[in-house]
VOPAGU-2260 file (C-alpha; in pm, 1 decimal, decimal comma):
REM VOPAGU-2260
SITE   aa  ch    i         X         Y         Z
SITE  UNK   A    0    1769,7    -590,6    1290,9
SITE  UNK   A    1    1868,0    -667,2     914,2
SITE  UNK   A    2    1589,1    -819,5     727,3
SITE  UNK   A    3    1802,4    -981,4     374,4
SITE  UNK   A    4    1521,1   -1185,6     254,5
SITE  UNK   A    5    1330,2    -962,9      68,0
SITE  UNK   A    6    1054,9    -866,0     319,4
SITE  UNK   A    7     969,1    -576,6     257,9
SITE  UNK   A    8     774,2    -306,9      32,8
SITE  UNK   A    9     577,5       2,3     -58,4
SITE  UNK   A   10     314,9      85,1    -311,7
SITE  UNK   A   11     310,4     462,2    -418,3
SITE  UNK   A   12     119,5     674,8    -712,5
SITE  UNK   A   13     130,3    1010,9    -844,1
SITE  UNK   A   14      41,6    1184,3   -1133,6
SITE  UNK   A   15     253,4    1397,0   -1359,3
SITE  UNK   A   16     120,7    1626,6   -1662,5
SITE  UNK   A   17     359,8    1790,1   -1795,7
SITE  UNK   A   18     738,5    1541,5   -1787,3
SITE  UNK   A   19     871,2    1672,1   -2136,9
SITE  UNK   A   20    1143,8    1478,9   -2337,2
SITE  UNK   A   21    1451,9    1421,8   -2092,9
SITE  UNK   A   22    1312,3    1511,0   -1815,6
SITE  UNK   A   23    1250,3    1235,3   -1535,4
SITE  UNK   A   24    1092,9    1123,8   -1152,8
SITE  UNK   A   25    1208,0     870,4    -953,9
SITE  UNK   A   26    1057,3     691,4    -652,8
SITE  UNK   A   27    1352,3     621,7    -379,1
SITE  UNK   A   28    1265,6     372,5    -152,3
SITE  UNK   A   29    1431,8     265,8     154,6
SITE  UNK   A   30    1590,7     -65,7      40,1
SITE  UNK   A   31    1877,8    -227,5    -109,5
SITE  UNK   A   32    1887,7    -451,3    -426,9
SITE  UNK   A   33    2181,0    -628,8    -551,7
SITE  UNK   A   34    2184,1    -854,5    -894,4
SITE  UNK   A   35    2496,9   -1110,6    -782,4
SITE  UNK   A   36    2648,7   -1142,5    -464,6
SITE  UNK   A   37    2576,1   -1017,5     -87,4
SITE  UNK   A   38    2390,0    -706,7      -9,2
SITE  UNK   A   39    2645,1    -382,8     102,1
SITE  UNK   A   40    2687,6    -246,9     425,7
SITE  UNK   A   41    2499,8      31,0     527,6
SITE  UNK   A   42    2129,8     -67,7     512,4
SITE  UNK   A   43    1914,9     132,7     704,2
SITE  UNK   A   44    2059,6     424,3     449,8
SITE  UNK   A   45    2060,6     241,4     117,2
SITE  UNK   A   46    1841,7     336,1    -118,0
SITE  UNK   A   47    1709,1     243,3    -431,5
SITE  UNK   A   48    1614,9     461,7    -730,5
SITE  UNK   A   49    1326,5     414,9    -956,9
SITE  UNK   A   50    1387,9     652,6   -1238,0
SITE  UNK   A   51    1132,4     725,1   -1541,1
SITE  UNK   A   52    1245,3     941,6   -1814,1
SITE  UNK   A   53    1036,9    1071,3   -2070,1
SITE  UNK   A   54    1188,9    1050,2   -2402,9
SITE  UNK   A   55     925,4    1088,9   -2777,3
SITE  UNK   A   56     647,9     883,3   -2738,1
SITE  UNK   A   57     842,8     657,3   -2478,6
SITE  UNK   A   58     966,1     640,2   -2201,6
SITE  UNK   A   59    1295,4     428,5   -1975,5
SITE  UNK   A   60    1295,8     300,3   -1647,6
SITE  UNK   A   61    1591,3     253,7   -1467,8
SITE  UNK   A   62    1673,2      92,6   -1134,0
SITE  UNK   A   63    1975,2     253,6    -972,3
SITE  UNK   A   64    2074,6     138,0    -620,1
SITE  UNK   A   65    2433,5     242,7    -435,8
SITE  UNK   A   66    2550,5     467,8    -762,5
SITE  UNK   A   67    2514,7      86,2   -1006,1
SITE  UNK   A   68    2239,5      84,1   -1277,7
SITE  UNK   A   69    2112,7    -283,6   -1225,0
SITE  UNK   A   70    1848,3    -245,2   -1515,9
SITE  UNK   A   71    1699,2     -84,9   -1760,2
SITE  UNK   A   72    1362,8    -112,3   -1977,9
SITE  UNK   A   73    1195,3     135,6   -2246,0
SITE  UNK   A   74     855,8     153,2   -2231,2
SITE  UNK   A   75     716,2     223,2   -2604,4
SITE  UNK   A   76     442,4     513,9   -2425,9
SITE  UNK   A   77     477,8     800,3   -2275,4
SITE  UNK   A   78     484,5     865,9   -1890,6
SITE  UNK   A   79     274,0    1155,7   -1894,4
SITE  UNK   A   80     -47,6    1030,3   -1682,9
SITE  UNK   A   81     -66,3     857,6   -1352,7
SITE  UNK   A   82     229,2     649,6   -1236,6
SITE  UNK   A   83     232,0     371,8    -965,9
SITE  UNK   A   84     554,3     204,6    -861,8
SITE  UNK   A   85     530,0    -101,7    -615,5
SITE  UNK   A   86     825,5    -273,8    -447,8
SITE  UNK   A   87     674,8    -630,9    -301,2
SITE  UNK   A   88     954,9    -833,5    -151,5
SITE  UNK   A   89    1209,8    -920,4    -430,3
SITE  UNK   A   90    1013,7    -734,6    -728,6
SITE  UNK   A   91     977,9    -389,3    -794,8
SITE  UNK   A   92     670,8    -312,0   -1094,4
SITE  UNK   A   93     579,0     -11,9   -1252,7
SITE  UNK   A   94     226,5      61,4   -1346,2
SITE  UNK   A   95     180,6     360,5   -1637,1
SITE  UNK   A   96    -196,4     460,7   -1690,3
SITE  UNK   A   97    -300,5     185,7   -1533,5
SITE  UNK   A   98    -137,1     -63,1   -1756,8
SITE  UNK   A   99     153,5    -258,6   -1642,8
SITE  UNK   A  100     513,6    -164,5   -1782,8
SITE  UNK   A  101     741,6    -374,3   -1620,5
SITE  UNK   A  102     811,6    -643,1   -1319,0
SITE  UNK   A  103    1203,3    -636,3   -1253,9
SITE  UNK   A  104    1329,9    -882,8   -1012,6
SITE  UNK   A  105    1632,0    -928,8    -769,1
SITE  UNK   A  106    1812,2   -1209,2    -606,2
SITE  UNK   A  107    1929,9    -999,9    -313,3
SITE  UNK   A  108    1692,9    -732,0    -172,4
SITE  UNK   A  109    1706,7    -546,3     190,8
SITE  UNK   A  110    1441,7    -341,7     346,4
SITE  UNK   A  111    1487,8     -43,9     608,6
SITE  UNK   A  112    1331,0    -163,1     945,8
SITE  UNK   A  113    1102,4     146,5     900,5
SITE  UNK   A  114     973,6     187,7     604,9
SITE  UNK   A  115    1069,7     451,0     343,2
SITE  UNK   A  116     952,3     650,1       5,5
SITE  UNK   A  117    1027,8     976,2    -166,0
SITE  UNK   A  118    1016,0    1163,7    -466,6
SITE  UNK   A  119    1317,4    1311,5    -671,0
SITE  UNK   A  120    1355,6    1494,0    -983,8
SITE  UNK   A  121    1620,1    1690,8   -1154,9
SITE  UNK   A  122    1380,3    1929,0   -1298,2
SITE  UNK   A  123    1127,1    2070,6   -1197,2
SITE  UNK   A  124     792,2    1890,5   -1223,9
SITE  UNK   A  125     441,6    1943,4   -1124,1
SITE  UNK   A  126     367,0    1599,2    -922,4
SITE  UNK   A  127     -18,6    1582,9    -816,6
SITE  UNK   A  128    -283,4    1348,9    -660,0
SITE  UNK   A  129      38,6    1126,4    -425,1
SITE  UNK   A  130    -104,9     871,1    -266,6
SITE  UNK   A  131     118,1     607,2     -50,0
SITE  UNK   A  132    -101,8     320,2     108,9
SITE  UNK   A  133     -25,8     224,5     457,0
SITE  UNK   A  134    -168,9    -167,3     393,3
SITE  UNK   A  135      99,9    -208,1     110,0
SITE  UNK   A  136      86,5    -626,3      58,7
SITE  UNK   A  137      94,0    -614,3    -291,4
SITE  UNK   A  138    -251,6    -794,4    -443,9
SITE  UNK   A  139    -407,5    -715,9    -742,3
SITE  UNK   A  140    -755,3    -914,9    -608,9
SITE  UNK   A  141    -907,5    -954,8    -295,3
SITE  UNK   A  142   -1169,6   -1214,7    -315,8
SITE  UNK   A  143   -1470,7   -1175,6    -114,6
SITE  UNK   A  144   -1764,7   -1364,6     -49,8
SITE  UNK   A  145   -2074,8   -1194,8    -114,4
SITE  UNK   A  146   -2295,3   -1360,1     150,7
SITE  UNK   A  147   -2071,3   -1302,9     428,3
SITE  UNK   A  148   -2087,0    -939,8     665,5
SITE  UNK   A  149   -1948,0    -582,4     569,8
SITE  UNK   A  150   -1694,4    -637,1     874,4
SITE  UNK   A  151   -1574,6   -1010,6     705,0
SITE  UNK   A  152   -1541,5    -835,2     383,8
SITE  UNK   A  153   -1323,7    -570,4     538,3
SITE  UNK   A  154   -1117,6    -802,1     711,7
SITE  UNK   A  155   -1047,7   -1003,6     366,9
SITE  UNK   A  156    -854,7    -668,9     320,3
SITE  UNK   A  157    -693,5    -566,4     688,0
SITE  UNK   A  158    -611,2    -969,6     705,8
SITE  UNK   A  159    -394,1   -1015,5    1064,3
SITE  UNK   A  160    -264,5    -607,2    1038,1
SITE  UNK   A  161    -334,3    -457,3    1410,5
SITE  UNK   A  162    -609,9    -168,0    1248,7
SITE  UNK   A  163    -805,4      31,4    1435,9
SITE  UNK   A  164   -1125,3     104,0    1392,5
SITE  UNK   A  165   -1284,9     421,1    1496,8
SITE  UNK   A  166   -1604,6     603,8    1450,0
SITE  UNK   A  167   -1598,1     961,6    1376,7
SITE  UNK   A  168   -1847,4    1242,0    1434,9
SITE  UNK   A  169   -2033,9    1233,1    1060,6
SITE  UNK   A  170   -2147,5     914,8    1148,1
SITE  UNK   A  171   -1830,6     739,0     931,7
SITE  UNK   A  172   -1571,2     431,7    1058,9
SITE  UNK   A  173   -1193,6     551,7    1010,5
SITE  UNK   A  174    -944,6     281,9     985,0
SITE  UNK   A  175    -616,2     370,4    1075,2
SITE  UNK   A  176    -317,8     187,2    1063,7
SITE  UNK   A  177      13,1     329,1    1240,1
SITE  UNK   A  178    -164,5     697,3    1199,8
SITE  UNK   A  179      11,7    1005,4    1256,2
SITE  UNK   A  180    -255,9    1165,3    1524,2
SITE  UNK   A  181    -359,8    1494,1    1617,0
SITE  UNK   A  182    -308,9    1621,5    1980,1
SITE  UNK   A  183    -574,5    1844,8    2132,3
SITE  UNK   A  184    -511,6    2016,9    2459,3
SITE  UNK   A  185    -741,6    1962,6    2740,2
SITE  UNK   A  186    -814,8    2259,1    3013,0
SITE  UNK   A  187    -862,9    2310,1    3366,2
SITE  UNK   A  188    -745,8    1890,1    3416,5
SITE  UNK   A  189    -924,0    1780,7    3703,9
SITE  UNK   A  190    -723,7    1458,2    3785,5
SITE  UNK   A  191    -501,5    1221,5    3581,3
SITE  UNK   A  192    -458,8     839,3    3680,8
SITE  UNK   A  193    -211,0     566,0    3536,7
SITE  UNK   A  194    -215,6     219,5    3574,3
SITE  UNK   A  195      89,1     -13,9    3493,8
SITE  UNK   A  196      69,0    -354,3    3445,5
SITE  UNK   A  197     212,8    -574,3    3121,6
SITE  UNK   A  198     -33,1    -631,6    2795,7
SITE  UNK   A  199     -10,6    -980,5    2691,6
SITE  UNK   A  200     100,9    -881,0    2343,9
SITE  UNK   A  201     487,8    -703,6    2476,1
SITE  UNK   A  202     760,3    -926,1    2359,5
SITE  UNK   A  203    1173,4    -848,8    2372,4
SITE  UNK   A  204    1183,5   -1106,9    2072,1
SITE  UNK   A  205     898,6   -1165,2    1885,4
SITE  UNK   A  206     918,7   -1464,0    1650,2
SITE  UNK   A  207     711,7   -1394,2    1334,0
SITE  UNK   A  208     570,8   -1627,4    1127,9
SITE  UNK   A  209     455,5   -1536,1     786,6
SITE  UNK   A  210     562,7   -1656,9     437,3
SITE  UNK   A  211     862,1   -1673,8     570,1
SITE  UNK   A  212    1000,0   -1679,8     963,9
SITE  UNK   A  213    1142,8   -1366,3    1126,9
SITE  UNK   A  214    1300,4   -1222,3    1444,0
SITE  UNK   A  215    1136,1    -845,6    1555,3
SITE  UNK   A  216    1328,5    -731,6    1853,5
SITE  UNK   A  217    1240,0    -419,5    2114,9
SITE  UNK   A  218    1499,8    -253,8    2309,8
SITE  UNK   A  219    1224,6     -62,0    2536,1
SITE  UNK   A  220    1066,3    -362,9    2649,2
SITE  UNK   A  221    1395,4    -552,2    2727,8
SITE  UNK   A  222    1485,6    -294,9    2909,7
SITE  UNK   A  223    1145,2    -193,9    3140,3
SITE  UNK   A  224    1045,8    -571,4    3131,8
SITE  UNK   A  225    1299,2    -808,7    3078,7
SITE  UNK   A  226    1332,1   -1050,7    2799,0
SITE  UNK   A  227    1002,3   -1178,7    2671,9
SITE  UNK   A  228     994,3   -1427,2    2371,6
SITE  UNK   A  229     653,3   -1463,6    2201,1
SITE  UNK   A  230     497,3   -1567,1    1918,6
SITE  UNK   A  231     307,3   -1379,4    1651,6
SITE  UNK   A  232     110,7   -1580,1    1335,8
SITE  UNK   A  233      74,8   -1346,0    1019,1
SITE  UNK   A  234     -21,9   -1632,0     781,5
SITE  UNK   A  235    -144,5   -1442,8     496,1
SITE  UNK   A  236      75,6   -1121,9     501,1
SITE  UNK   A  237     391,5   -1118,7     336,6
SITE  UNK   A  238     599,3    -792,9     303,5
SITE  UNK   A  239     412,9    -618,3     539,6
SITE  UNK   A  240     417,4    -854,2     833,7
SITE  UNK   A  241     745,1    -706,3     992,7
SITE  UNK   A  242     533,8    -376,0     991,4
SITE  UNK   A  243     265,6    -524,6    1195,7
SITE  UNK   A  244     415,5    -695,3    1438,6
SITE  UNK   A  245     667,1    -370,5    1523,7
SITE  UNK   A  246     304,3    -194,1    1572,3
SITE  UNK   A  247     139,3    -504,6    1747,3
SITE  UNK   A  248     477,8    -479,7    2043,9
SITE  UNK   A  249     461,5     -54,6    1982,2
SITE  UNK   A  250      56,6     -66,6    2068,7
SITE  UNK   A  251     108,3    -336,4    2371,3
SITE  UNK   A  252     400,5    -130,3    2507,1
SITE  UNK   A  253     160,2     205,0    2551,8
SITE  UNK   A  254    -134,2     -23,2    2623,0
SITE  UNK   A  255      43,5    -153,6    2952,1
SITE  UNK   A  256      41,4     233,0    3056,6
SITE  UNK   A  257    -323,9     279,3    3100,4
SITE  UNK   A  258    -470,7     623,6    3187,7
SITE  UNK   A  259    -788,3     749,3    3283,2
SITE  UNK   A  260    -884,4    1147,1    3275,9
SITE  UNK   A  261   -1112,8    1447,1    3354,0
SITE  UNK   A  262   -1113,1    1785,1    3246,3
SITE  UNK   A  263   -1310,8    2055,5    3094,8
SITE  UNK   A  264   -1520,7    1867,1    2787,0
SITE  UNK   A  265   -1342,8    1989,5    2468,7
SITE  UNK   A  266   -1589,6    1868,6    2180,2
SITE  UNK   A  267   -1267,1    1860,9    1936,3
SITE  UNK   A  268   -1148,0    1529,6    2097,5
SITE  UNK   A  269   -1239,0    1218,7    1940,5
SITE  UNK   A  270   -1120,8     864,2    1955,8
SITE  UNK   A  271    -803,6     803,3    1814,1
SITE  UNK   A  272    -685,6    1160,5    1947,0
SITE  UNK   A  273    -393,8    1227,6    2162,7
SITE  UNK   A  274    -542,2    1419,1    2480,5
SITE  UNK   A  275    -236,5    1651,8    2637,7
SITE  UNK   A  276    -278,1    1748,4    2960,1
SITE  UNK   A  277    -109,2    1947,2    3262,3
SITE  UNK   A  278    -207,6    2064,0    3592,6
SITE  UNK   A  279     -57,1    2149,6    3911,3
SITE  UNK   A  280     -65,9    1815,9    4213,7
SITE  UNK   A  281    -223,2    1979,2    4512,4
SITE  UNK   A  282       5,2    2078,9    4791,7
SITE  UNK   A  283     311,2    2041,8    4649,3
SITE  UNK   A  284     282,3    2252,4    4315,0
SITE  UNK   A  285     435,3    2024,6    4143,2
SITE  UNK   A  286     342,5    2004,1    3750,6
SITE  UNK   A  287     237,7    1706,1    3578,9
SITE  UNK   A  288     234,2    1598,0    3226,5
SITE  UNK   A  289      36,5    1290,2    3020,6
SITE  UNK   A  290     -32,3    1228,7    2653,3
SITE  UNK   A  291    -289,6    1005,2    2600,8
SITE  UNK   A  292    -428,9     782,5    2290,3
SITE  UNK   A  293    -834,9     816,3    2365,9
SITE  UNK   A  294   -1005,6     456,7    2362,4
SITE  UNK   A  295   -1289,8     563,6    2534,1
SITE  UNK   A  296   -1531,3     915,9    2612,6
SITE  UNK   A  297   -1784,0     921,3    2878,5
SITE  UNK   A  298   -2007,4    1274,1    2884,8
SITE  UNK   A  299   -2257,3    1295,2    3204,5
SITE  UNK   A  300   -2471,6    1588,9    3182,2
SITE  UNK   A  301   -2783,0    1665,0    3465,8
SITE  UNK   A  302   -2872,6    1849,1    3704,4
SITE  UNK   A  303   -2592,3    2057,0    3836,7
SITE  UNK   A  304   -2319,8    1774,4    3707,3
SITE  UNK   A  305   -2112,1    1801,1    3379,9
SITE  UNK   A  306   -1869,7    1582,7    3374,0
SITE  UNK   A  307   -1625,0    1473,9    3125,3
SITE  UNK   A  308   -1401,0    1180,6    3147,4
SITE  UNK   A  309   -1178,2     937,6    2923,4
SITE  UNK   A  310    -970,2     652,7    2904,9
SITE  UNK   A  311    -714,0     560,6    2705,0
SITE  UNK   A  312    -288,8     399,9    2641,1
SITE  UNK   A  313       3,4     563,2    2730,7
SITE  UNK   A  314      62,2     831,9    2411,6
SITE  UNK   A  315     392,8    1019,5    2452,6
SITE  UNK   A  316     706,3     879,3    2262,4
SITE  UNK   A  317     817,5     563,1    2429,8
């Protein structure tokens, strides 16, 4: 699915010490920009260069994207320091120090259905403290009302995004949003059960309504459920609303595969984890294999019991 309306985007920051004169980093990001005319072929490969050079006391940005310089901007300080480069729908902006350098804008933009961002330099550079944000609709405020709850003021932030909230063994929530797990093996499995049924969430075509209207589609649910059109409302996203609802079908796909567990308590688990399991079915040897995204952890401990069982979605690749 081609997405040519500028929906799209990435916020990243780094800092970098020690850039002498002609020497340069860019940010690449996973999208096309054009200046006149239609976007070329070739878009989930395009990419779009974001290239600072340090010159004395200054610095250029320039925006390269399919070998073309669309633009170029010197920046009258230097690019030593921390660096943050967003790219929010048609706009890409560069923050130096934490003072803005420069907004450039594009008629024509396309974003990668997944999203994209790297680092590149010709020389080599000393790039510390990276930080990419996962929830990256560009804002510069988030208003919140004082008198309302902790959660209501967190959700001023997560807005419609499909986060998870989890709490962790210091006591602390972790929010994750598409998270790259860890797996943690469980021993001597006592049983493994799996339910199918259909979450009410799975869509073939999901029609997406944001600041602007767009189509996600799913291949794996067309084909293990048939074609399912349905609805999803992102009303105060932008950019990042294709991003959500690929998660939102992603999440309702493995939550239609529920499992339930036992096995030998292993007190590295927690919520969020993927459980791995395998164990022999009784009588006729045969091995069996399940991945599972914890939701839930149930300990019983007494007289002559120990128990340890858990529930959770389907968590091997779909």
């Amino acid at each position: 699915m081609i997405y040519d309306f500028g929906t799209g985007g990435a916020d990243i920051e780094f800092e970098v010490a020690t850039l002498s004169s002609g020497n340069s980093v860019s940010v690449v990001f996973g999208m096309q920009v054009a200046q006149a005319g239609a976007i070329a072929s070739g878009y989930e490969s395009g990419k779009t260069y974001v290239k600072i050079t340090e010159g004395t006391s200054s610095c250029t940005i320039t925006v390269t994207c399919n070998s073309t310089t669309y633009r170029t901007f010197k920046y009258h300080h230097s690019a030593n320091g921390l660096i943050r480069v967003i790219a929010h729908s048609y706009y890409i902006s560069v923050y130096i120090n934490e003072a803005w350098a420069h907004t450039f804008h594009f008629p024509f933009v396309s974003y990668r259905t997944e999203r994209y961002v790297a680092l590149l330099s010709a020389s080599s550079e000393t790039v510390t403290n990276v930080r990419l944000k996962e929830l990256a609709d560009w804002r510069e405020a988030i208003w919140i009302d004082m008198e309302s709850s902790g959660m209501n003021a967190i959700q001023s932030v997560i807005l419609q995004r499909p986060v998870e909230i989890y709490p962790r063994y210091t006591g602390a929530l972790s929010f994750t949003y598409n998270p790259t797990r860890s797996e943690v093996a469980l021993i001597k499995s006592k049983s493994i059960n799996e339910n199918k049924g259909i979450d009410p969430k799975v869509a073939s075509d999901a029609i997406v309504y944001f600041s602007d209207v767009a189509v996600v589609t799913s291949e794996d649910v067309a084909r293990d459920y048939g074609f399912i059109t349905r609805m999803f409302r992102f009303p105060d996203l932008e950019q990042d609303a294709i991003q959500a609802a690929r998660i939102t079908i992603d999440d309702a796909i493995r939550t239609s595969r529920k499992n339930a567990f036992s096995a030998r308590y292993n007190p590295k688990l927690e919520l969020g984890d993927i459980a791995t399991q395998t164990l022999n079915k009784v009588g006729s040897g045969r091995s069996i294999s399940q991945k599972s995204i914890v939701e839930a952890i149930r300990l019983n401990i007494g007289d002559g019991v120990f128990q340890f069982e858990g529930q959770g979605r389907y968590g091997d690749t779909i």
